[in-house]
N, C-alpha and C positions, 0 to 999 in steps of 0.2 A: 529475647523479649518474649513473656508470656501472650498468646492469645488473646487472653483479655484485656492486656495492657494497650496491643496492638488495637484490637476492635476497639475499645474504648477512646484512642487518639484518631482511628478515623473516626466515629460519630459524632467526635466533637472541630471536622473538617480541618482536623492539621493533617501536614506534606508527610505519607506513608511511604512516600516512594526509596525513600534511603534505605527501606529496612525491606526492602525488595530485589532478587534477585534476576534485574532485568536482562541480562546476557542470553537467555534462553526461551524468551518469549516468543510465541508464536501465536498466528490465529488462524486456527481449523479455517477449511473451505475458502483462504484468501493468499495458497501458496503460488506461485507462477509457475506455468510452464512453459516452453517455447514451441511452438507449432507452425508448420511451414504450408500456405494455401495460395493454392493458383488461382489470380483473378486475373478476370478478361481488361485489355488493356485499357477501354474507357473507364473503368472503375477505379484502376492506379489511376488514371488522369485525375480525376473528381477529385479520390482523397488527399492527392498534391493540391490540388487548385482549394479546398477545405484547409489543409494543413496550414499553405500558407496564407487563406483570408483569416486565420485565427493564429498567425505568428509565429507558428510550432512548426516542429522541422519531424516527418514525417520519417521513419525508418525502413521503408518500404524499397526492396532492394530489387532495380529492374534496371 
């Protein structure tokens, strides 16, 4: 598909996403990394006692 064919099916708000190569998408400055930090134990308390008033299962490994 030419360019213009493309530009001109978006501007007119149809679905571009088929003629896209999403397998290889990424977004700069939102990749993970894992990082391992020591906190003092009433802070793991808190974050459990948070964790679970908001239903979520905290991954904090102590």
């Amino acid at each position: 598909m030419k360019a213009q064919d493309f530009d001109e099916k978006f501007d007119n708000g149809e679905d571009v996403t088929s003629y896209l190569d999403l397998s290889t998408v990424r977004r700069p400055g939102y990749e993970q990394r894992r990082i391992n930090v020591d906190f003092p134990i009433w802070m793991i308390e808190a974050l459990d006692r948070e964790a679970a008033r908001r239903e979520c299962h905290s991954t904090v490994d102590h």
